[in-house]
C-alpha positions in Angstrom: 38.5 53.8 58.4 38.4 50.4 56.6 35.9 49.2 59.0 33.5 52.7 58.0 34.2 52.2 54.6 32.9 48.4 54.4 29.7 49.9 56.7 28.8 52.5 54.1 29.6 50.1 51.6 27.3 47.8 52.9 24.6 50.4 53.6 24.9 51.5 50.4 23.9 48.2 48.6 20.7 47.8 51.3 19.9 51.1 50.4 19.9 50.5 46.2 18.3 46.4 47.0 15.4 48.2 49.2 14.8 50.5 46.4 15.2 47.8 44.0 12.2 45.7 46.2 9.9 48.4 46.1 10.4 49.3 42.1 10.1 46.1 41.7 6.7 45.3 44.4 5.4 48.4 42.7 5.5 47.5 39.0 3.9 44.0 40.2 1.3 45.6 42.0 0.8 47.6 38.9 0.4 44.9 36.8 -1.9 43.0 38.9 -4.1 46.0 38.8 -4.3 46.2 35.1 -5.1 42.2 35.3 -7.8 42.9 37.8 -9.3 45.6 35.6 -9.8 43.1 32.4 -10.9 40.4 34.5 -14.4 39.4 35.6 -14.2 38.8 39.6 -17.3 37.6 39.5 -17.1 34.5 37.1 -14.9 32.6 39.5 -16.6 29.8 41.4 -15.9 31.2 44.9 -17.2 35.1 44.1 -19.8 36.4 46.0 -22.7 35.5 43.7 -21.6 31.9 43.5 -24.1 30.5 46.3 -26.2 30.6 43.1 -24.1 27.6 41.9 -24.3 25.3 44.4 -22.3 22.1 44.4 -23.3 18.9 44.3 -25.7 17.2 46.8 -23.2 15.3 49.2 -23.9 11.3 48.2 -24.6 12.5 44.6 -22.7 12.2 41.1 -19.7 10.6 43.3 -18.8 8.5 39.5 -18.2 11.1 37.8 -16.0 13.1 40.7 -14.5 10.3 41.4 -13.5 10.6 37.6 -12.9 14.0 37.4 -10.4 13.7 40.7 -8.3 10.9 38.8 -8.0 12.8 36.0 -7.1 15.9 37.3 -4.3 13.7 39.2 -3.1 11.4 36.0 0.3 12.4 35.8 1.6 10.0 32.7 2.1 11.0 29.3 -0.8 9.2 27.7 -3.2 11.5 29.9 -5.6 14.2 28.1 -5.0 17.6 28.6 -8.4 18.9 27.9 -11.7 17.0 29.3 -15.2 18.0 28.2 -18.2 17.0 30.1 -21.0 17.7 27.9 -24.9 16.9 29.1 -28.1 18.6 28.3 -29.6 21.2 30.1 -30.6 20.8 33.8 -28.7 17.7 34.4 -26.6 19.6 37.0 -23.3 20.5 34.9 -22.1 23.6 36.7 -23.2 22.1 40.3 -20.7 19.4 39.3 -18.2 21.7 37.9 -18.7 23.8 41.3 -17.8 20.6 43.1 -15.3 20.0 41.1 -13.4 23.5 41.5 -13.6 23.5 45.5 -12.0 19.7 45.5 -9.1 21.1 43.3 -8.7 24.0 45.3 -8.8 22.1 48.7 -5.8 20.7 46.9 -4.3 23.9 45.5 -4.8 22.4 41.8 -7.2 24.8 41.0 -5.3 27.1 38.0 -8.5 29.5 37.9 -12.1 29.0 37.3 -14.4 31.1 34.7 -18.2 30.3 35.1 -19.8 32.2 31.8 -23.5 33.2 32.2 -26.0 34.4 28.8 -26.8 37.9 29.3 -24.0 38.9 31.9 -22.2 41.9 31.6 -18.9 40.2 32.4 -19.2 36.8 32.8 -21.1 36.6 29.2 -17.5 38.3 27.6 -14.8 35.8 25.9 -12.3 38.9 26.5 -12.1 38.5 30.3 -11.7 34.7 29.9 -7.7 34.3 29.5 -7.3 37.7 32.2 -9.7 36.0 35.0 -7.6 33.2 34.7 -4.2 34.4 34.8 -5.3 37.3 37.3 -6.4 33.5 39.6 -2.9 31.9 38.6 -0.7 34.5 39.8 -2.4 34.8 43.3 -1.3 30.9 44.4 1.8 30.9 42.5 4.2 33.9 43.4 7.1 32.9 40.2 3.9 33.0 38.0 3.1 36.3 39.3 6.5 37.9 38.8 6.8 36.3 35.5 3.7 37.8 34.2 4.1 41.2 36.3 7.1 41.7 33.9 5.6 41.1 30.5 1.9 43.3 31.3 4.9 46.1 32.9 6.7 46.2 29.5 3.5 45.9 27.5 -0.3 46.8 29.6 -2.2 46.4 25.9 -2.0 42.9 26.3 -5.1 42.4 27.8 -6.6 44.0 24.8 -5.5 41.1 21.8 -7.0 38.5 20.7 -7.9 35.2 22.8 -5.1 33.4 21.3 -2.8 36.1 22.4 -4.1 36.6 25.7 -3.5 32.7 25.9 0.0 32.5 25.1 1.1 36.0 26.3 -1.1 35.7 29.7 -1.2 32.2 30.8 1.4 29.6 28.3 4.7 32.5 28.1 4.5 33.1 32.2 3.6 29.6 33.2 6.7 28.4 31.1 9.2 30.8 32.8 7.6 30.0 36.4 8.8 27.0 38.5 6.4 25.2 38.9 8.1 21.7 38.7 7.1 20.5 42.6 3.5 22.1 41.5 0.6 19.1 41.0 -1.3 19.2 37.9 -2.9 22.6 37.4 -6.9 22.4 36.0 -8.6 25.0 34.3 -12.1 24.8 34.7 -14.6 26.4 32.3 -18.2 26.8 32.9 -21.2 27.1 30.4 -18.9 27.4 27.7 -21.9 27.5 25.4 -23.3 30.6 27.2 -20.7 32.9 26.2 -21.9 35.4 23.7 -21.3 34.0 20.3 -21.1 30.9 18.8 -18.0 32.0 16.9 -15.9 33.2 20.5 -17.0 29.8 21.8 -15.2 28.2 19.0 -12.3 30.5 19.1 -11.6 29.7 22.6 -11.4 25.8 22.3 -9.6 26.3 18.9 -7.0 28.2 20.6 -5.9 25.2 22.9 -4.5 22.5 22.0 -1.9 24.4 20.2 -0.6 25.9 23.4 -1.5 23.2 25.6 1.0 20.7 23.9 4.0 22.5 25.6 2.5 22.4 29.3 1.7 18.8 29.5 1.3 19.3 33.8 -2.0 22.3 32.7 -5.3 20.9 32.2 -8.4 22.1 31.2 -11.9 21.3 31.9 -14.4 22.3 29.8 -18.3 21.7 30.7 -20.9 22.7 28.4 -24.6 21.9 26.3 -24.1 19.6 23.3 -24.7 22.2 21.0 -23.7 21.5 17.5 -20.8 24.4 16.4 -19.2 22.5 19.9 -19.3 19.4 19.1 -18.1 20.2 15.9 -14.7 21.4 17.1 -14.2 18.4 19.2 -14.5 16.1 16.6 -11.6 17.6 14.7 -8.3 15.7 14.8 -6.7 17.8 17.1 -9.4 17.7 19.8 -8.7 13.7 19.0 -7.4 12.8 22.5 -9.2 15.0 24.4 -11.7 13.5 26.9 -15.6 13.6 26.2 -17.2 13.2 29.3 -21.3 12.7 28.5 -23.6 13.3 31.8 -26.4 11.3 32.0 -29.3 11.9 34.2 -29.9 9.7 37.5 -32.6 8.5 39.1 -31.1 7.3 42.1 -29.3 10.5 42.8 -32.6 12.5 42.4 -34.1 10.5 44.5 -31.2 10.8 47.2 -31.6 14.1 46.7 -35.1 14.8 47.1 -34.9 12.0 50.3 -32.8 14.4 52.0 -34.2 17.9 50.8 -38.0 16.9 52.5 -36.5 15.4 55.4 -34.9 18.8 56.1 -37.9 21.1 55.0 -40.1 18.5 57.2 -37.2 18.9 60.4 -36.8 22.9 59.9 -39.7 24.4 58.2 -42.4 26.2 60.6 -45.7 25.0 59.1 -44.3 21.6 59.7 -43.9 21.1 63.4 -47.2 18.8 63.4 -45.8 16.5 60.8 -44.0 13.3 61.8 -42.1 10.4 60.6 -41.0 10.3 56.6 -42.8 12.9 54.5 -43.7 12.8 51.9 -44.7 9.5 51.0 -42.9 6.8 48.6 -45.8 7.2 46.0 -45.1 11.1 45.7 -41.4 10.5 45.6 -41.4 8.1 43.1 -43.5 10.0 41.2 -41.5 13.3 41.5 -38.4 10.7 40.4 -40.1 9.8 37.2 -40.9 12.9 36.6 -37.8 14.1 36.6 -36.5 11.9 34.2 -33.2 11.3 36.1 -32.5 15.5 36.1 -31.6 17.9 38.9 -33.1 20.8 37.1 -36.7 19.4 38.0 -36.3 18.3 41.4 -34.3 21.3 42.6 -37.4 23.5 40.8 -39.8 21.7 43.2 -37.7 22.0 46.2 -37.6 25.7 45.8 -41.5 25.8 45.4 -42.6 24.0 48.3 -39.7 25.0 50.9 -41.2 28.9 50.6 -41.2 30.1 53.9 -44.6 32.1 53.8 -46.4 28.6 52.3 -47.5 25.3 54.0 -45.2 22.9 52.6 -47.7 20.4 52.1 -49.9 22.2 50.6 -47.1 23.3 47.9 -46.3 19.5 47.5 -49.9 19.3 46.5 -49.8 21.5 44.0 -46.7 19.9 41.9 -48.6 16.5 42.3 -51.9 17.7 41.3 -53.6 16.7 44.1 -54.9 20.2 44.7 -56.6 21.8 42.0 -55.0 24.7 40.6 -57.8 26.5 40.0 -59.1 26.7 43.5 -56.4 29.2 44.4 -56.7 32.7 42.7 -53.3 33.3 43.8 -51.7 30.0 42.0 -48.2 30.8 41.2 -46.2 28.0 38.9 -43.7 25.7 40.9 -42.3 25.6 37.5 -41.2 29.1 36.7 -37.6 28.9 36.7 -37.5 25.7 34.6 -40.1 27.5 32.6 -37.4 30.2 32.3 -34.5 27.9 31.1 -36.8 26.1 28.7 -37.9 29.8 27.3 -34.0 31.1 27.1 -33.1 27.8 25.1 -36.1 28.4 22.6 -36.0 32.2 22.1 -32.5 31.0 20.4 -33.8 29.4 17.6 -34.8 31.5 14.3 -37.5 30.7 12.0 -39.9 30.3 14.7 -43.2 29.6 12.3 -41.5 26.5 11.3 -40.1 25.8 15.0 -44.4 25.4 16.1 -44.9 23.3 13.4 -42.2 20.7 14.6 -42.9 21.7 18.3 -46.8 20.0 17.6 -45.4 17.2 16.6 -43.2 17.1 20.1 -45.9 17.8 22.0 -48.2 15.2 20.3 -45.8 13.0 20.9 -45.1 11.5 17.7 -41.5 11.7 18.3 -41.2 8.7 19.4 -43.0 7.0 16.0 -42.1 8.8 13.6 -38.3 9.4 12.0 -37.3 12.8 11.2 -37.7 11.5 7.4 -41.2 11.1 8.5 -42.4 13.7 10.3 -40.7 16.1 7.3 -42.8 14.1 5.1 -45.6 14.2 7.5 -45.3 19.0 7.6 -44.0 18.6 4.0 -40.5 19.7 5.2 -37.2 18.3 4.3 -35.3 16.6 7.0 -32.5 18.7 6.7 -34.8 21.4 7.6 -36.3 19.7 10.3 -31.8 19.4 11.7 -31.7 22.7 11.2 -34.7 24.3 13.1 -33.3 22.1 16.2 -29.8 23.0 15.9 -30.0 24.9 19.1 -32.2 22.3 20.9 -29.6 19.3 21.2 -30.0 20.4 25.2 -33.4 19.3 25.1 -34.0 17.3 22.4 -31.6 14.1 21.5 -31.4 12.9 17.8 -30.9 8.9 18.2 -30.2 6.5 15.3 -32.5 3.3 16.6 -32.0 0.3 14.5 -35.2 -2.0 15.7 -36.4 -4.9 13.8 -39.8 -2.8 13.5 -38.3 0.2 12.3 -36.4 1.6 9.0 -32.7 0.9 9.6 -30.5 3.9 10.1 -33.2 6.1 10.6 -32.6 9.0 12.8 -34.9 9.8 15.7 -36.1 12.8 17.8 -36.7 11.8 21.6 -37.0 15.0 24.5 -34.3 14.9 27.8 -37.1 16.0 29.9 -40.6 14.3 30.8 -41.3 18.1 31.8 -40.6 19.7 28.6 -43.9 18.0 27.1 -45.5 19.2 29.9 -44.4 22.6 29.3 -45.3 22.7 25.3 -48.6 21.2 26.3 -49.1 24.4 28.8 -49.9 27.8 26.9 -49.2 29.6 30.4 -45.9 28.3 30.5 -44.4 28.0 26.6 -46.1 31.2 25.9 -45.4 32.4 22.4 -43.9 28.8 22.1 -46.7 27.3 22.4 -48.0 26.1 19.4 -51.1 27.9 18.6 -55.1 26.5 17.1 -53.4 27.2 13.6 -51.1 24.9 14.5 -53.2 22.5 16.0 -55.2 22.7 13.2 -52.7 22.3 10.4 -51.4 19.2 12.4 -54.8 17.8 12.8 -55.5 18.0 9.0 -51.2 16.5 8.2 -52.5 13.6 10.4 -56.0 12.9 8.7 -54.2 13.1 5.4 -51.4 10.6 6.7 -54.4 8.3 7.9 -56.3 8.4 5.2 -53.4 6.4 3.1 -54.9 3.6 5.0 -58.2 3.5 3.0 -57.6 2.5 -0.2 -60.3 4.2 -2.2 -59.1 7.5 -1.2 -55.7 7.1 -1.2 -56.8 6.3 -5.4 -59.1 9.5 -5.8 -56.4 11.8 -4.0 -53.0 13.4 -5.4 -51.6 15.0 -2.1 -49.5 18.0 -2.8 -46.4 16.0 -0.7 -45.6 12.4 -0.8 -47.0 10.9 2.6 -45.4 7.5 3.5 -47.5 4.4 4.0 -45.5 3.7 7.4 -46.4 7.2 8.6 -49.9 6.2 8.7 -49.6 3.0 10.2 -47.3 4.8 13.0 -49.6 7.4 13.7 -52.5 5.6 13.5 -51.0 3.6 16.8 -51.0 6.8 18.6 -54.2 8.4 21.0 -52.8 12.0 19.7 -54.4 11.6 16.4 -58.3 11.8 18.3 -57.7 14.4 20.9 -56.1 16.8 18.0 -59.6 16.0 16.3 -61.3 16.4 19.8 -59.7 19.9 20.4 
């Protein structure tokens, strides 16, 4: 009878732990659900759409993953929680966050990945940030898991708070109550932070870091974005102050490994090119598609897509981007710049006050940039250069502001110089800029700013006129050492 007793007994407890397991797999499941349903599956680097984001070209940007890797691994106290790679547009940020995402995960270091996209249903909302994450966390680490499964059981609605409280109740509360002390360092990695829908989220979610961050010194966070001005604004507080800045730079040598390789494959696989042998295309072309470039993957990827088309002689494509065919030979022309065209459109159509925007666009395109300082050219369209900051605000992808202190220069004068060697080319081009394009009103006006400028050189007008705005001296000597002044006339 003892020996029954002890078996029912014994029974008895399975019976209540089995139960127990189920409750307990149940609410978990639950609360996974509820994580899922807030989250955006398809903002992760390895969701089905992310063959759009392809990683780095092997032999390419190997610096700065080299950095990111011993970062990511830095284990001592002195090491920076949060690391910004900032760049302009099309110099291949998310292909090296991409990179970056499936070396942590071969790893498993990867916390979660969120890749925001402008115009997005999900992957465009700061709301699904913190839950995309989390929902990510809890599938490599099972203590995380049943740490947060317990607090979303007791209370679903926190999905629904504010990104600070979706931070600490989501991600900081769990991961404290986890063990993850054998873990490796944990990064975070945040896409196109700068695509996510307003300016005031964007700041919000880096805002909310460093606070929470300071108790989880084995979590990272990698942040990749434009240098847009609210962002860099926010990491020049003080407590952004030992956070890493990371600035890409374009390079010509990995462009030019990378279009090496691209033609040697479209030239090995590509049907129209069975009768082709030995290197194509020539060094000349590749050099000039290198300079061209200006040291950015956004160009040369652009012109691999146009002539590796499929229902297209490749070498007849190639001949188009060089110019060596004329364009308007071919009634069926198609631009093997369209979807740079398209990124240079998205970053324009940002910017209010666009009558002002051609004005200072003229001057881009004329290429007076590199003469005149923004003092100058807001003397030269009888704008304040304040104004002139302003109006470009959203540009600092495209458009650098440099301070160049040259003995034949102003000192301290600031500068405007463009990224891209094909973003003249675009402004220059009314079939590509479109609307941006700056139109014969504004060729005109510009045309009329610059005779005015030059005629401070004559001495005898400069007497018998009283211009309406004060027009420098040094404005018309710098101009005058332009070409751009003559073809304005000419056109």
């Amino acid at each position: 009878m003892r020996r029954i007793d002890a078996r029912l007994k014994s029974f008895h407890l399975e019976i209540i732990m089995s139960i127990d397991n189920k409750i307990d797999n149940s609410n978990t499941d639950a609360a996974l659900r509820i994580l899922y349903n807030a989250s955006a599956s398809d903002a992760t680097h390895d969701a089905s759409d992310s063959f759009t984001r392809a990683p780095c070209h092997p032999n390419t940007r190997v610096t700065i993953l080299d950095h990111l890797t011993a970062w990511s691994k830095d284990t001592s106290d002195s090491a920076p929680q949060i690391l910004w790679m900032h760049g302009p547009a099309g110099t291949g940020k998310s292909a090296i966050a991409q990179s970056f995402c499936e070396e942590l995960q071969a790893r498993t270091c990867l916390a979660g990945s969120f890749f925001f996209r402008r115009g997005h249903l999900s992957r465009k909302d700061a709301t699904k940030l913190w839950p995309t994450i989390a929902y990510q966390l809890a599938l490599i680490s099972p203590s995380f898991k049943a740490a947060l499964a317990m607090r979303l059981t007791s209370n679903p609605a926190l999905v629904n708070k504010s990104l600070s409280a979706q931070l600490q109740r989501l991600i900081i509360d769990p991961y404290h109550d986890a063990d993850t002390s054998d873990d490796c360092n944990l990064v975070i990695v945040i896409d196109g932070l700068d695509e996510c829908e307003d300016e005031a989220r964007q700041q919000e979610i880096l805002c909310s870091l460093p606070e929470f961050l300071a108790s989880l010194p084995r979590l990272r966070v990698f942040i990749a974005s434009r240098p847009e001005a609210h962002i860099k604004k926010v990491f020049t507080r003080g407590v952004f102050s030992c956070a890493q800045h990371l600035n890409v730079q374009g390079s010509f040598e990995d462009v030019r490994v990378y279009l090496t390789d691209e033609f040697e494959r479209i030239r090995a696989t590509h049907a129209e090119m069975a009768s082709i042998s030995g290197p194509w295309p020539g060094n000349k072309i590749i050099r000039h598609l290198i300079r061209e470039s200006s040291g950015h993957f956004v160009y040369a990827a652009t012109v691999i897509r146009f002539v590796e088309d499929s229902d297209f002689d490749p070498v007849e494509r190639l001949a188009i981007v060089t110019r060596l065919q004329s364009q308007q030979e071919d009634s069926n022309y198609v631009s093997p710049f369209s979807a740079l065209d398209e990124l240079y459109l998205q970053i324009l159509s940002m910017v209010p006050s666009r009558p002002q925007l051609s004005r200072v666009l003229a001057v881009i395109a004329a290429d007076y940039t590199t003469r005149l300082s923004i003092t100058q050219i807001g003397q030269l369209l009888g704008l304040k250069p304040t104004e002139i900051l302003l109006m470009i605000r959203r540009l600092h992808s495209l458009i650098e502001i440099k301070i160049e202190d040259r003995p034949d220069r102003p000192a301290g004068q600031q500068y405007l110089s463009v990224y891209h060697a094909s973003f003249l080319d675009f402004l220059s081009d009314p079939s590509r800029s479109r609307r941006f394009h700056f139109s014969d009103e504004d060729r005109q006006n510009l045309a009329t700013d610059t005779l005015e400028a030059l005629s401070w050189l004559c001495p005898t007008i400069r007497a018998r006129t009283k211009p309406t705005r004060c027009i420098c001296r040094d404005i018309s000597l710098n101009v005058c050492h332009s070409s751009q002044p003559l073809s304005l006339l000419q056109n």
